[in-house]
C-alpha positions, 0 to 999 in steps of 0.5 A: 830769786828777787835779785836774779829777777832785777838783773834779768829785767834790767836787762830784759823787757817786762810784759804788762798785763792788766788784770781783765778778761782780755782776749780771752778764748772759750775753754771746754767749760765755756767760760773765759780764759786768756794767756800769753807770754814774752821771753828775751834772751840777751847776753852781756859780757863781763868788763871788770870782776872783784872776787874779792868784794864780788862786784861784777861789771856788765856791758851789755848788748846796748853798750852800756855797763851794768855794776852789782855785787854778787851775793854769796849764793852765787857759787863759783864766781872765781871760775868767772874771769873778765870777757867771759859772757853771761847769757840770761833768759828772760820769760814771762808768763799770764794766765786768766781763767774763770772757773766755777765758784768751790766756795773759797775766798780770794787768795794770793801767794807765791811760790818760788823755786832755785836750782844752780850749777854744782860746785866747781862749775861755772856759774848758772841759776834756774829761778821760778816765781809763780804769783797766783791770785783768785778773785771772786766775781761780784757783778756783771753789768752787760749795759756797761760792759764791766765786772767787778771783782771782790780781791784778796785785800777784800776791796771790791774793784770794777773793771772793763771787759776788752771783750764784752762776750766774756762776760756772757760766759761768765756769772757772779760768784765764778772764781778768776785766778790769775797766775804770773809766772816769771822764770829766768835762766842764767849761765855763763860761758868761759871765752878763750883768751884771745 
């Protein structure tokens, strides 16, 4: 999933996040909550392919060329020949939400999951990766405008709120989960021989 990620981000913008309670939105519960998300779409088309050694060159839309060998798990690549057009879909996605504490600790993991196209078919590949993280808030200074949160790694962090009301719908010992979520979609297209 990682290498899929790489290309998609090579040929697309990553959406950058810091980790506050930025713009965030009152949920039913009162407490803060913010999400956003970004998706590209490019597309790039292949110049020169080894289905040999499985190097795949790229031009893609901004006119420069892309090289990579394509790793085994890449089924089908001698259905791909030079001009086919590969497509990738690009999504990024944040969520911040402050839950009342459960008594758990902060914790990180990451979850991912991969489907791709059948046997026979030209290739394509679905790749999710879900990074969660849970903090737990610590301190809430209102005079200066900052929280600090205890982390996974059990450092303690300041931070700035962008919007100081968040910290008054907020309380010491709620929980703050980020979720990252980044997925990408890639499939490829036979074009006629012209």
């Amino acid at each position: 999933i990682m290498k899929l990620l790489v290309l998609a981000m090579t040929i697309s913008l990553a959406l950058a996040v810091q980790p506050v309670f930025a713009q965030g939105e009152a949920s039913s519960e009162l407490k803060p909550s913010f999400s956003a998300s970004q998706t590209m779409t490019a597309t790039a088309r292949v110049e020169a392919i080894n289905h040999e050694s499985r190097e795949v060159t790229l031009l893609l839309e901004n006119g420069e060329t892309f090289t990579s060998q394509v790793s085994d798990e890449a089924r089908n690549l001698d259905q791909v020949s030079i001009g086919d057009v590969v497509y990738a879909h690009y999504t990024e996605s944040i969520s911040i939400r402050v839950v009342e504490s459960d008594g758990a600790e902060p914790e990180a993991y990451v979850e991912e999951d991969m489907a791709r196209t059948a046997e026979g078919r030209m290739p394509g590949v679905a790749a999710t990766e879900s990074a969660v993280t849970t903090a737990i808030v610590e301190d809430i200074n209102l005079d200066d405008n900052t929280f600090k949160l205890r982390e996974p790694d059990g450092e303690i962090r300041q931070y700035t709120a962008r919007n100081p009301s968040n910290l008054r719908m907020a309380a010491v010992g709620d929980k703050v989960i980020t979720t990252v979520t980044t997925s990408v979609v890639i499939t490829v297209e036979s074009q006629p021989a012209e």
